[in-house]
C-alpha positions in Angstrom: 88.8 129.2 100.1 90.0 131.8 97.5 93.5 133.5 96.8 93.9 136.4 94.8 97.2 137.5 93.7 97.9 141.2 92.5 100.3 141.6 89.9 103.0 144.1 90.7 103.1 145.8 87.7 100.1 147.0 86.4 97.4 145.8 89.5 96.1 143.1 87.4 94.3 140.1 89.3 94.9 136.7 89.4 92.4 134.3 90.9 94.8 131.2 91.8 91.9 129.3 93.9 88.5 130.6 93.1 86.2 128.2 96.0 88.0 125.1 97.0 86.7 123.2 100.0 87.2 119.8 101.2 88.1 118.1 104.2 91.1 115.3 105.0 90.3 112.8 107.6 92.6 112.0 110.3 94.8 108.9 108.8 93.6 109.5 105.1 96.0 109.8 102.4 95.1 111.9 99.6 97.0 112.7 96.2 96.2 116.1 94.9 96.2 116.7 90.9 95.8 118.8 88.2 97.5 120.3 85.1 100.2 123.2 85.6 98.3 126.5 86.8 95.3 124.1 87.6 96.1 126.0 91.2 98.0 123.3 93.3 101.3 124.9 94.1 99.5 127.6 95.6 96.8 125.6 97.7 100.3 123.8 98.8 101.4 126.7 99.9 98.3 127.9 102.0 97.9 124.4 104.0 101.7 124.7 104.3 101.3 127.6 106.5 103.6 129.8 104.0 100.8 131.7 102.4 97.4 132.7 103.2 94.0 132.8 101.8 92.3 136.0 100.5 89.0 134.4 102.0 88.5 131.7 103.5 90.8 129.6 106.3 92.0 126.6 106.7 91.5 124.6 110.0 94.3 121.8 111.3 92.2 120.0 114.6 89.9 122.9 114.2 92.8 125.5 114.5 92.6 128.0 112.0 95.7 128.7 110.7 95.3 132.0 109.4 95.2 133.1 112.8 98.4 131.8 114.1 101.0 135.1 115.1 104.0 135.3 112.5 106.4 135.3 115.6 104.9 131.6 115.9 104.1 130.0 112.9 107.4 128.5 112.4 107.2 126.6 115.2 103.8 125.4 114.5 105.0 124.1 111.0 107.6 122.2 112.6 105.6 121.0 115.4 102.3 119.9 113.2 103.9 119.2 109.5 106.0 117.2 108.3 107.3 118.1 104.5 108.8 115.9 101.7 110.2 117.8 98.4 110.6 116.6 95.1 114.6 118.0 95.8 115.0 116.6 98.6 116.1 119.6 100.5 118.8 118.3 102.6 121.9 120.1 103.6 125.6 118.8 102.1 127.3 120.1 105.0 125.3 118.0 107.7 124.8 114.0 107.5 121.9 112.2 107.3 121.4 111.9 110.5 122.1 115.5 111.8 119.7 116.7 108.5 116.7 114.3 110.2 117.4 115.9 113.8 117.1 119.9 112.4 113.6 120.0 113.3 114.5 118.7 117.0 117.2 120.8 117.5 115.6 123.8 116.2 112.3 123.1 118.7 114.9 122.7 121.7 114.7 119.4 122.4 117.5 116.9 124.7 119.9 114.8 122.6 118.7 112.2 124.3 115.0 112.1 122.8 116.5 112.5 119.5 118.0 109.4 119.5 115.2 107.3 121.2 112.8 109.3 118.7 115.0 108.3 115.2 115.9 104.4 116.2 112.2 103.1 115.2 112.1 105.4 112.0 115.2 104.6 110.5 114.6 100.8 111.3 111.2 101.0 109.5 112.6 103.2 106.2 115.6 101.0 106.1 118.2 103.5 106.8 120.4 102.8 110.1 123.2 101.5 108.7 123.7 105.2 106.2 122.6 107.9 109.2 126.6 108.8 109.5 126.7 109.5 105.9 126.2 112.7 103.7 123.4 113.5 101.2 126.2 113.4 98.2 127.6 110.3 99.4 124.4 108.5 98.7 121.6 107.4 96.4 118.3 109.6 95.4 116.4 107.3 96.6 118.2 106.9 100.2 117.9 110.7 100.2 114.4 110.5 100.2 114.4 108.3 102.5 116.4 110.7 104.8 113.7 113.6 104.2 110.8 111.1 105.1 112.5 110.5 108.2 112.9 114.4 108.8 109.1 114.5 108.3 108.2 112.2 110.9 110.7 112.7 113.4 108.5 115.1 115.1 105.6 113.3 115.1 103.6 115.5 112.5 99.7 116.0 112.3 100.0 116.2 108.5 102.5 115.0 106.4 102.8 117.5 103.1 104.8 116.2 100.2 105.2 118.2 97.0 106.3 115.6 93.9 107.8 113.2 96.0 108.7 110.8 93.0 109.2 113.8 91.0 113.4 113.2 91.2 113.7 109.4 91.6 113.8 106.1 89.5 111.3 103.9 88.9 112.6 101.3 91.5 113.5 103.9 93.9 109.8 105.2 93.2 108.5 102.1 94.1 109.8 101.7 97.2 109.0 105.5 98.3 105.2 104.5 97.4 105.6 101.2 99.6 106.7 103.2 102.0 104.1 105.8 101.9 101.7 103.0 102.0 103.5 101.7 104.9 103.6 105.1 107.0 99.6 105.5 106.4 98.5 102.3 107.4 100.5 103.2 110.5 97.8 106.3 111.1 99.9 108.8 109.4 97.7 111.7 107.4 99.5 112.3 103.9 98.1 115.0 101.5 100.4 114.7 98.7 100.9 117.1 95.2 101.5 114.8 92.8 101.8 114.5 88.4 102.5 110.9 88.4 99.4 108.5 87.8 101.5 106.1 89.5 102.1 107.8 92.7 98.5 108.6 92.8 97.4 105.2 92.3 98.6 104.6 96.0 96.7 107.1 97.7 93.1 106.2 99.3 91.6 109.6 97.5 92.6 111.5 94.2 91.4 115.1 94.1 91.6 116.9 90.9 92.2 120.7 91.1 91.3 122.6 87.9 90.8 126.7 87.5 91.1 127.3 91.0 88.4 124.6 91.9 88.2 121.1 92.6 86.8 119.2 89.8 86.3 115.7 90.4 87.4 113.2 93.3 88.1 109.8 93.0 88.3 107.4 95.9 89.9 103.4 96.0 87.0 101.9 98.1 88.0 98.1 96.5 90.1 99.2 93.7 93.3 97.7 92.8 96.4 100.1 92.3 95.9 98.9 88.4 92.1 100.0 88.4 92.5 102.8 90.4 95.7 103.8 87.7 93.1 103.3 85.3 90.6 105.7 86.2 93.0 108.4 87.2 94.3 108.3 84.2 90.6 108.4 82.4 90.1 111.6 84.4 93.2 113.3 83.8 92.1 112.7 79.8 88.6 114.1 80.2 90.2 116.7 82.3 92.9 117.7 78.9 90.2 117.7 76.8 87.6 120.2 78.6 84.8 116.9 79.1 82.7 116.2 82.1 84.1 113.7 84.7 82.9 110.4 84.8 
């Protein structure tokens, strides 16, 4: 896959992602890294359904997304992915519970499934007893907790998050990563954009974008969080300093 960007003034070219392919297993959770302009945000984007390859495609259940009408694609993000943002994104006006049923209500569906549907989430992210509150009544990390539940409410193919930890503490970080570790092992697919070696070190594969390309890959196999922190942070070093992977 390859995206080419035109600059407005002037026609110059900019190659974000110059030939990256790779494929995420149903259930696998992958953290995706790389220095700034290494090319993630905009390979983000492109699996997020809010951009679109120059060549190339990529293929959810062997659906190529490219091909997907603009009157529908809404629709098919909020039906097949599930997002998580560093900010949050949550509105002030609505509480925490009306903020984790947008993506029912905007798909149509009965009150009634709404409520069966967010029982079992909020039990398992520890949250029922803060659903009637609002997002400035709360903590970071239970905000974060919120926008996970938005994410799975709707039962997503893919789970996308962009810097998840990027806005909390450390103890609220930890919990998030439990959590994440938590949702996987349920059968949960999580690609997620990440700069923290920490967050990384939960993931079952580390990809390393660099130039538009993916550079190296790392994968846990028997590795502790501590080893596995270890050698991402080994590669990210190598990576800094222009050396081949090890």
């Amino acid at each position: 896959m390859k995206k080419v960007y035109t600059t407005r003034f002037g026609g110059n070219q900019v190659q974000a992602l110059s030939g990256v392919s790779f494929k995420v297993e149903e259930g696998e959770y992958v953290a995706i890294m790389g220095e700034s302009g290494s090319g993630k945000t905009t390979l983000l984007n492109i699996l997020a359904a809010l951009d679109k390859p120059t060549t190339g495609s990529v293929r959810l259940d062997g659906r190529d997304l490219s091909k997907i009408r603009e009157s529908e694609i809404s629709a098919f993000r909020r039906d097949n992915l599930g997002f998580v943002f560093q900010e949050f994104n949550l509105l002030d006006t609505f509480s925490l519970e009306d903020n984790i049923y947008l993506p029912l209500v905007l798909s149509g569906r009965k009150p009634s499934e709404m409520k069966k549907r967010i029982v079992p989430i909020a039990q398992q992210l520890g949250i029922e007893q803060i659903l009637k509150k609002y997002p400035y009544e709360v903590s970071g990390g239970q905000k974060q907790r919120a926008a996970v539940a938005r994410a799975l409410i709707t039962n997503p193919r893919l789970i996308l998050a962009d810097e998840p930890t990027g806005a909390l503490d450390s103890k609220s970080t930890d919990e998030l990563l439990r959590l994440f570790g938590s949702i996987n092992r349920g059968g949960q697919t999580i690609l997620m954009v990440t700069h923290s070696v920490k967050a990384a070190s939960h993931a079952s594969r580390v990809m390393f974008i660099k130039d538009g390309e993916v550079y190296h890959q790392l994968y846990r196999g028997g590795s502790t969080e501590l080893e596995l922190y270890q050698k991402i942070s080994d590669t990210l070093t190598v990576l800094a300093t222009g050396g081949e992977p090890l």
